[in-house]
VOGU-3710 file (C-alpha; in Angstrom, 3 decimals, decimal comma):
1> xxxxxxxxxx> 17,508/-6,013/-18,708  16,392/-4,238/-21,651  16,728/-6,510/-24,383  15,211/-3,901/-27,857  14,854/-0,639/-27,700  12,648/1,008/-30,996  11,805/5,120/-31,552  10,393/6,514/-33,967  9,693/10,007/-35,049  11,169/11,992/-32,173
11> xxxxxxxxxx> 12,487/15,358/-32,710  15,702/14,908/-34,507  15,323/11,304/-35,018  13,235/9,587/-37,756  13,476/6,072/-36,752  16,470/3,876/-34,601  16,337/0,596/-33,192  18,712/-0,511/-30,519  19,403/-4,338/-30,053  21,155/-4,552/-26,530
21> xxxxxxxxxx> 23,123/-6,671/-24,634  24,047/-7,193/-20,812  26,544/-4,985/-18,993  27,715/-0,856/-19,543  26,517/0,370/-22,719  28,180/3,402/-24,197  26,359/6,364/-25,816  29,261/8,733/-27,512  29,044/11,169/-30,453  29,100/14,984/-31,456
31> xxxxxxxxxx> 27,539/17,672/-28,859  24,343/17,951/-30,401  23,986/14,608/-32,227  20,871/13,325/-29,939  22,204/11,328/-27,342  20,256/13,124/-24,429  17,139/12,446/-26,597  17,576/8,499/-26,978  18,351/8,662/-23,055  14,802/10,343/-22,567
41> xxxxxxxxxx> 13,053/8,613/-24,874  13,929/5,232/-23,643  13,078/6,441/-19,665  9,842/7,487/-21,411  8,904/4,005/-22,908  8,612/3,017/-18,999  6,994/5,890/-17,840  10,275/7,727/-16,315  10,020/10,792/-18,688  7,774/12,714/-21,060
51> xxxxxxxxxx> 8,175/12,956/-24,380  6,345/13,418/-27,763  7,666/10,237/-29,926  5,241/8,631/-32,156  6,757/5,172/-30,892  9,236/4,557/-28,552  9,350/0,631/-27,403  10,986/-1,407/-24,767  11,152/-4,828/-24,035  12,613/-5,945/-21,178
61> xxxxxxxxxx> 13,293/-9,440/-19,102  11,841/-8,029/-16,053  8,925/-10,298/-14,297  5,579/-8,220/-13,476  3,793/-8,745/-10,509  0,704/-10,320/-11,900  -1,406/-9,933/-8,625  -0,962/-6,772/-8,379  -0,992/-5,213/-11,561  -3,778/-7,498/-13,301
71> xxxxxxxxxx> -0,878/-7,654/-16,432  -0,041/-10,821/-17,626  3,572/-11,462/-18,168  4,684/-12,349/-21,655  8,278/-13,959/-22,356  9,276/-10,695/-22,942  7,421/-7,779/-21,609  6,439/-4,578/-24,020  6,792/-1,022/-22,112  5,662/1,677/-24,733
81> xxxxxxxxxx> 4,517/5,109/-25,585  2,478/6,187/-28,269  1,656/9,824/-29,287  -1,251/10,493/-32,071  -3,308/13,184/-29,941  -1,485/12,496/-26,610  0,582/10,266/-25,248  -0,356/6,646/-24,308  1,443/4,249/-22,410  1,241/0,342/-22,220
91> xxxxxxxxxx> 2,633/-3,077/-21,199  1,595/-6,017/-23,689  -0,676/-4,105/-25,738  -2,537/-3,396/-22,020  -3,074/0,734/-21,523  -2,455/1,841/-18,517  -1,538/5,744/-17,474  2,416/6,712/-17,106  2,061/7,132/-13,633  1,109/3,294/-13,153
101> xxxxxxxxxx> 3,375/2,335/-15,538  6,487/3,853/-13,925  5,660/2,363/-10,799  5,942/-0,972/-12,563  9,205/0,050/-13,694  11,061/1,565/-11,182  11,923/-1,645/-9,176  13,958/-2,698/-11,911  15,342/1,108/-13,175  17,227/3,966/-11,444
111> xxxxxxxxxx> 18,165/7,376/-13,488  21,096/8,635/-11,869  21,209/12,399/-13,428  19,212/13,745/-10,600  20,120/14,511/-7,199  17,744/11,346/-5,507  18,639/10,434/-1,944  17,040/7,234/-2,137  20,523/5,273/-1,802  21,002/7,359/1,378
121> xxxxxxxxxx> 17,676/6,835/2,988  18,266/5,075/6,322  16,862/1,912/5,532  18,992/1,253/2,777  22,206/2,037/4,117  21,475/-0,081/7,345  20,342/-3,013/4,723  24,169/-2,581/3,620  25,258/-2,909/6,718  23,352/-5,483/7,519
131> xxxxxxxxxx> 24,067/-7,467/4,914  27,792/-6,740/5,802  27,442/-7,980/8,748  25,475/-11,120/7,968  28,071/-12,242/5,525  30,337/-13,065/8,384  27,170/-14,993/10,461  24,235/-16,148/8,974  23,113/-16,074/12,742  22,636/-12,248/12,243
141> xxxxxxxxxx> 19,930/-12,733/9,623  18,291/-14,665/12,644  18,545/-12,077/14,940  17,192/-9,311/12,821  14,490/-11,585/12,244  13,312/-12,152/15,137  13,729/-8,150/16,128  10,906/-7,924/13,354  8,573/-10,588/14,461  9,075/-9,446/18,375
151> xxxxxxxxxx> 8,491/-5,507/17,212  5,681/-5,696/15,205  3,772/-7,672/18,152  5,491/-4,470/20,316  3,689/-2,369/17,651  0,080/-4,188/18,081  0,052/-4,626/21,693  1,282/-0,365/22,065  -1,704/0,664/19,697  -3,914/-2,067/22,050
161> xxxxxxxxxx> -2,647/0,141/25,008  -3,197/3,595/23,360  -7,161/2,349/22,573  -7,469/1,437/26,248  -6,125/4,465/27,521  -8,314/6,781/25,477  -10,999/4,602/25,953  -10,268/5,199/29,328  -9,672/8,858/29,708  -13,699/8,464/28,765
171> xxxxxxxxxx> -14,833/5,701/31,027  -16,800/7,552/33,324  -19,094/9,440/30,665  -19,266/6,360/28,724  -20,310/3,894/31,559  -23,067/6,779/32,814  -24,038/6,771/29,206  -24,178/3,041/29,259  -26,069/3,031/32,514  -28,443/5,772/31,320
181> xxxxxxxxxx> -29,482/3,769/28,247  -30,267/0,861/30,090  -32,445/2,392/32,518  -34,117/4,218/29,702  -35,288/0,607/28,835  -35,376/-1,503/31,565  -38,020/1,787/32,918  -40,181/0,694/30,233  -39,232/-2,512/30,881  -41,048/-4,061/27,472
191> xxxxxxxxxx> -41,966/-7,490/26,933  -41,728/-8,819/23,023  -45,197/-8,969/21,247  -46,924/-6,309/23,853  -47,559/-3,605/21,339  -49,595/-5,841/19,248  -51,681/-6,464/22,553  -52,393/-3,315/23,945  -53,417/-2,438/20,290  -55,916/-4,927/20,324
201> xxxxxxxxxx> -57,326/-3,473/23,837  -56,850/0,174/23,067  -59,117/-1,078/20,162  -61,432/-3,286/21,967  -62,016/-0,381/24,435  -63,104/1,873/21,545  -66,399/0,163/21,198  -66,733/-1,438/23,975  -70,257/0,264/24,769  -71,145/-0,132/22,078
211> xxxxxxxxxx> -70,757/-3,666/21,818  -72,469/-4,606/25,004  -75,337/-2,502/23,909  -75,566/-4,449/20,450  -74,922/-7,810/22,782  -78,119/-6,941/25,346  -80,080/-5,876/22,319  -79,721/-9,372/20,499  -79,977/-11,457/24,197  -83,955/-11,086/23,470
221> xxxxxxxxxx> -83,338/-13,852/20,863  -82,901/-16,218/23,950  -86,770/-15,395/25,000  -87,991/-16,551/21,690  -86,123/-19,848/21,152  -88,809/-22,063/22,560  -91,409/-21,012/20,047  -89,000/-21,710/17,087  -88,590/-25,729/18,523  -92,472/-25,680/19,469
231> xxxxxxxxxx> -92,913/-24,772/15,971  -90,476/-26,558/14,200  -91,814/-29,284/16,569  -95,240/-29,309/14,960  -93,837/-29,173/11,527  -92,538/-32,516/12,571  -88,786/-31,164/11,330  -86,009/-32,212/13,624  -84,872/-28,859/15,857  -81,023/-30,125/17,232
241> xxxxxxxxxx> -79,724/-28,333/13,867  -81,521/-25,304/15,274  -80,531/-26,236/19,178  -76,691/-26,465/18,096  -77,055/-23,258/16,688  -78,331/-21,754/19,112  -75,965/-22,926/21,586  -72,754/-21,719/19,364  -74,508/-18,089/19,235  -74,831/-18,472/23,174
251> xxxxxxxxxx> -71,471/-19,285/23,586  -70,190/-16,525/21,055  -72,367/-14,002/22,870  -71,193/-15,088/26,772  -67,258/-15,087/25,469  -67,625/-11,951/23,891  -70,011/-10,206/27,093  -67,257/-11,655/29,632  -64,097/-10,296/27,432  -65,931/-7,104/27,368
261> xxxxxxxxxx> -66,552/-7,141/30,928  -63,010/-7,966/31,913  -62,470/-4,072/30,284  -64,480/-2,767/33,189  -61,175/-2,887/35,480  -59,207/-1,822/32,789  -57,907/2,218/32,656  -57,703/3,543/29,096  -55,420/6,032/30,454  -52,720/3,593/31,824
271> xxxxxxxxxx> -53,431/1,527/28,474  -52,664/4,765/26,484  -49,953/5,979/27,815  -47,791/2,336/27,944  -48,661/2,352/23,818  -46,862/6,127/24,075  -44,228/4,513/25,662  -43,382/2,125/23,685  -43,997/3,890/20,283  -41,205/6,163/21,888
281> xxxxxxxxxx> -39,249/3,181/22,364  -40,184/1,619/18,349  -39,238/5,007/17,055  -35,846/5,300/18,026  -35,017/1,393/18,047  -37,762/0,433/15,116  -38,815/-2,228/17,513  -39,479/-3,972/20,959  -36,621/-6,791/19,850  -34,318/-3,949/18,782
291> xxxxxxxxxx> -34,678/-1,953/21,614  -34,178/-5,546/23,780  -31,175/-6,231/21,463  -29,711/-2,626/22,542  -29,997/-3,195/26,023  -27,859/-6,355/26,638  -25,503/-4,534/23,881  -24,938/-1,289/26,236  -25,063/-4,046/29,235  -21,762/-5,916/27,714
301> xxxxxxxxxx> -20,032/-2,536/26,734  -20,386/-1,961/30,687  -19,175/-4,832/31,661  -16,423/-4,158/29,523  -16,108/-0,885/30,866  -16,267/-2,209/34,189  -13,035/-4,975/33,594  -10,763/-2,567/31,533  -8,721/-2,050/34,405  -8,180/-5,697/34,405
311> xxxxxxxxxx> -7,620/-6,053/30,688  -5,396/-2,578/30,485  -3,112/-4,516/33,451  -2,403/-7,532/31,306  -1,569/-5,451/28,562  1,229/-3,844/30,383  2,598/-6,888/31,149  2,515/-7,869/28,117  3,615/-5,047/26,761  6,589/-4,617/29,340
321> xxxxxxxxxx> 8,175/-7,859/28,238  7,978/-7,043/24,540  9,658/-3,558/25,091  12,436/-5,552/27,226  12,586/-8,291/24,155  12,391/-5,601/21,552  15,150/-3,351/23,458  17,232/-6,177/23,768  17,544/-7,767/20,436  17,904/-3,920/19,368
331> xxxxxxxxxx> 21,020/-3,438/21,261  21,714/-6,807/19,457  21,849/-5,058/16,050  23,362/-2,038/16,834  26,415/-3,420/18,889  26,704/-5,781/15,188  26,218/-2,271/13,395  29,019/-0,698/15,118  31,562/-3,010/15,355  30,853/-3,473/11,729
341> xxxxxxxxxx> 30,811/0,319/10,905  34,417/0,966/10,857  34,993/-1,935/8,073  31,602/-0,516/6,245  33,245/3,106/6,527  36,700/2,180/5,486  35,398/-0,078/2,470  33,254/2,659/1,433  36,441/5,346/1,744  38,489/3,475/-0,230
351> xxxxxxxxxx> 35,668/3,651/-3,008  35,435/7,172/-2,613  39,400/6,978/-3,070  39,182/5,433/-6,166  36,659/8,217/-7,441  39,221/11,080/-6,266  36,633/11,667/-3,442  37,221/13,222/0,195  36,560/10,785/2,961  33,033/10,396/3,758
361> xxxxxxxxxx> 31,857/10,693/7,612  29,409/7,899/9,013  27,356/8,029/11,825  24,974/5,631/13,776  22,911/7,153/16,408  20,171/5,292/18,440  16,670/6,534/18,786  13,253/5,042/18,613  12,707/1,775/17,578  11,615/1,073/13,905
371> xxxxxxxxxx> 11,502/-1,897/11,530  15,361/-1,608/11,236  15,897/-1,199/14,653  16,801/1,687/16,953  19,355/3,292/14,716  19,742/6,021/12,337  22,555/5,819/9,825  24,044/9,448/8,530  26,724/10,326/6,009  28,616/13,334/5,113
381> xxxxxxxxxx> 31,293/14,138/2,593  34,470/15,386/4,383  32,162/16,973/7,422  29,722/18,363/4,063  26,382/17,892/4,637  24,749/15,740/1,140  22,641/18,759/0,496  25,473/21,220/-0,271  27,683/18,826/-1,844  28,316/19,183/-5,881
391> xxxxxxxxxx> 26,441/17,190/-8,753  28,993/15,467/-9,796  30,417/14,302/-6,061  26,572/13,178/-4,783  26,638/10,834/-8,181  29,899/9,389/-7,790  29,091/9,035/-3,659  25,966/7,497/-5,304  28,386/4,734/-6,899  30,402/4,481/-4,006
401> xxxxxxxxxx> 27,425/2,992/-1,825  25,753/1,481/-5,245  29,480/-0,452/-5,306  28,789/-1,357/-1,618  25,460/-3,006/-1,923  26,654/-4,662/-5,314  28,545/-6,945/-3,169  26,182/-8,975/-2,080  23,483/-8,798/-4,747  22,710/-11,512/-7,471
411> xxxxxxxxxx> 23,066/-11,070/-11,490  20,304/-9,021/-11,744  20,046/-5,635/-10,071  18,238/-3,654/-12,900  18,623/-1,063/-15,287  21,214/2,227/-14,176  21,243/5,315/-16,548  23,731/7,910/-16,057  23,523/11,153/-18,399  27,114/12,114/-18,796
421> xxxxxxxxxx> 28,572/11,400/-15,145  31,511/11,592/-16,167  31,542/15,133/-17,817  34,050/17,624/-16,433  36,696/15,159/-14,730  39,626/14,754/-15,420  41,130/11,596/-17,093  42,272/10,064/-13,471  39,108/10,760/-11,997  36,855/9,502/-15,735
431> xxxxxxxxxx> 39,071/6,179/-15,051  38,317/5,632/-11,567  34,585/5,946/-12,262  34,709/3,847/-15,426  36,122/1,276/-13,227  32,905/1,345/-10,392  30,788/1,443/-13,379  32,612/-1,962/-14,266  32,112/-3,422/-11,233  28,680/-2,213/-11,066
441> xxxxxxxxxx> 27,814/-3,858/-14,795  28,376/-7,257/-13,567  25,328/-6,773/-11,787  23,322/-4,157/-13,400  22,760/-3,101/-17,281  23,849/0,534/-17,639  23,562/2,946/-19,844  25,452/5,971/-20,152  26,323/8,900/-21,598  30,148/9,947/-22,001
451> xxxxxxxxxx> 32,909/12,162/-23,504  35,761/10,738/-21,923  37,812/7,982/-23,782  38,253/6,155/-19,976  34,920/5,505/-19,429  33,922/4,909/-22,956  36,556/2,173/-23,371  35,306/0,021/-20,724  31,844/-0,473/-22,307  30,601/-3,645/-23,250
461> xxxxxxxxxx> 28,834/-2,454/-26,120  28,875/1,183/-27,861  27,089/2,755/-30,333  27,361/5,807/-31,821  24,699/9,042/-31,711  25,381/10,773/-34,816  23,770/13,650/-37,342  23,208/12,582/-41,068  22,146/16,344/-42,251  19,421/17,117/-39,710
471> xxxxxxxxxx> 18,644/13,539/-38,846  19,784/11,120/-35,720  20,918/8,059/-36,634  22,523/5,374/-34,342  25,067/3,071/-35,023  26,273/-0,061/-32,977  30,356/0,154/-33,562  32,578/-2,906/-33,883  36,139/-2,910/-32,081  38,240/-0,340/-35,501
481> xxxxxxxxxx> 35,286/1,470/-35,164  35,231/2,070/-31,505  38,938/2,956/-31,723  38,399/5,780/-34,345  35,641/7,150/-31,985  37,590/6,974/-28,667  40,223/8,673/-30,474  37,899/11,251/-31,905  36,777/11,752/-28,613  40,568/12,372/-27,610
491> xxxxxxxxxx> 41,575/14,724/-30,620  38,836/15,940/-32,187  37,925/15,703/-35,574  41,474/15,793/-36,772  42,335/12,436/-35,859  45,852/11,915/-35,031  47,958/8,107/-35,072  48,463/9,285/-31,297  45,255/9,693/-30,737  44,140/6,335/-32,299
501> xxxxxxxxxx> 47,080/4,342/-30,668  46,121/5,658/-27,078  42,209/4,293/-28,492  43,715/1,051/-29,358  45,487/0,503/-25,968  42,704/1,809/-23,771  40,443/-0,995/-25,348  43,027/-3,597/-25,626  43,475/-2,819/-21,764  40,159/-3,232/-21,162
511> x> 38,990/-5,675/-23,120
//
């Protein structure tokens, strides 16, 4: 509920403060006096309306989804609008934009001086029927439980299907494409590490004359190693440092003569054109492992390509007995919905009786399964589709299936404003919806709007929009004060004792 309500320099009013309490709260006063503008400004606090206030301020009992939201809630939760340059809007002193902000709200608050056909979207109306039907079985609730579980599987395993059978409308260009890109590389047919080797013999081939020259140039060193240990000899120094030497350069010069020499059956032109091929290869897959890592890739897609038959068959199984499951416990709901229908359609009538309504039409026709079910839920107004109905009968349909669903709801169903719903009925017809709106405060806090002395009797509290000179001012108004408004309201501003006895009766009555 909203427990405060605060505005401050809005139009006609300078400053108000409402304190409120649970149940119907009354708006009355003089054409003119502001009442429309304390409805707005209050939807504006939580982001339902614009409006230019410096300061209008609500604090409400409602709990905010902290996960979602990233707001912390406080005992009681803030919803305000500011206006210095433009308007700002926050929740505990956190800004947030009004868009965001009436999202937070609207679980918890429904303006009812638009034509919205929320109430009469499908999935509410079944939920009243539902609901109907599972306060005479709590085995119901089961059933419509496990229609979810068994139809959202239904839903997977259909979307599975639909993958496969796309996937397969393409098999035979995707397995050639699979088959081509393996072939591209299994051609090749590269081994990890080979670049770096025929890099090394592309190179070694580069100066391989060259080498072998330098090599038979430096052999003549061999001719001349006995005079170096005749003369070291007859210097009396030992020679093995200058044997071992000698032997290492040997060995050097034969490993380096007989790698050079293996070259000789080597052709550069082979040699060059596997490095092409694999650069090709290292371009498009940056490297040998990549390219490797590709292959057994494309290999597994065909493979996979190859069994989809087998994997599309289990599917359809699969998918057959959820369609029989989810058919079945569909029937389920909608042979509960129909047998339950008349009582929904009669309880609903008599409603729409007490609101000097025609008889509404309801119809339940099956097509394609859903969350809900297989059923869509219509209503029409004697045979009058909603769309051409009048203002005033879609609102007071609107409490008719509001009543419905109040049935089985706990305490606290949220805020309901009405802006004058009651304006141009008669007295019969202002007392029949004063009386829904009774019923319907037990579970929600309304506010509302109203010129009739019917409606405005059965609120739980009432205050009183009035003009001192040019300024708004509300007033909250104590049982001799309510009667001299009510019978204001019924006489005008000559107040007769017949118009204040009726006042005093009404709210006696309806105390």
């Amino acid at each position: 509920m909203i427990e405060r309500f605060y505005l401050k320099d809005y139009l006609s009013f300078k400053e108000t403060e409402l304190n409120l309490q649970t149940g119907m709260i009354v708006f009355t006063g003089p054409s003119g006096s502001g009442k429309s503008i304390l409805m707005e400004s209050i939807l504006s606090s939580l982001g339902g309306a614009t409006c230019s206030a410096a300061l209008c301020e609500s604090s409400v009992t409602w709990d905010i989804d902290e996960d979602s939201t990233g707001i912390e809630n406080d005992e009681v939760n803030v919803f305000k609008q500011i206006r210095k340059e433009k308007s700002r809007y926050f929740i505990n002193n956190q800004s947030l934009s009004r868009k965001a902000i009436g999202s937070i709200a609207s679980p918890y608050l429904r303006h009812l001086s638009l034509k919205d056909f929320s109430d009469f979207e499908n999935e509410n109306l079944l939920n009243i029927i539902d609901e109907r039907v599972g306060g005479s079985s709590k085995k119901n609730f089961k059933i419509k439980e496990s229609y979810k579980t068994a139809y959202l599987e239904y839903i997977e395993v259909q979307k599975e299907l639909i993958k496969i059978e796309e996937e397969e409308k393409k098999i035979v260009e995707l397995k050639e494409f699979a088959a081509f890109e393996i072939k591209k590389i299994t051609d090749i047919n590269p081994s990890v590490g080979e670049d770096e080797e025929l890099s090394l013999i592309k190179k070694e081939l580069s100066r391989k004359e060259k080498v072998l020259e330098s090599l038979e140039s430096a052999m003549e060193i061999f001719n001349h190693e006995h005079l170096v240990s005749s003369a070291l000899d007859s210097l009396d120094v030992e020679s093995s440092f200058f044997d071992d030497a000698m032997n290492e350069l040997r060995a050097h010069f034969d490993s380096a003569t007989e790698r050079f020499t293996a070259l000789e059956d080597v052709n550069i032109e082979e040699v060059l054109n596997r490095i092409e091929e694999i650069s090709g290869l290292k371009r498009r897959y940056g490297s040998v492992e990549e390219a490797l890592a590709y292959m057994e890739k494309k290999k597994e897609e065909l493979a996979k390509y190859e069994n989809i038959e087998i994997a599309k068959g289990d599917l359809e199984k699969r998918f057959s007995v959820l369609e029989g499951r989810v058919s079945e416990l569909a029937q389920t709901l909608t042979h509960l919905r129909l047998k339950e229908l008349p009582k929904f359609l009669k309880a609903l009538n008599s409603y729409l009786h007490d609101l000097y309504l025609r008889d509404a039409n309801v119809t339940l026709k099956e097509g394609e399964f859903t969350l809900l079910g297989s059923d869509t839920i219509s209503i029409e107004l004697n045979q009058t589709p909603l769309t051409k109905i009048s203002t005033g009968e879609f609102n007071r349909l609107r409490l008719a299936i509001l009543a419905l669903k109040s049935e089985f709801m706990n305490k606290n169903g949220g805020v309901l404003m009405l802006d004058e719903i009651d304006a141009n009925l008669s007295g019969e017809e202002s007392m029949s919806v004063a009386k829904v709106l009774r019923k319907l405060s037990k579970f929600f806090q309304i506010f509302v709007i109203s010129h009739q002395p019917q409606l405005t009797s059965m609120g739980d509290q009432h205050f009183l929009v009035y003009k001192d000179g040019t300024i708004s001012k509300t007033k909250e108004l104590n049982f001799d004060a309510r009667v001299s408004e009510i019978a204001r309201i019924i006489s005008g501003e000559n107040i007769s004792n017949e118009a204040k006895k009726f006042a005093q009766e009404l709210l006696e009555a309806n105390r």
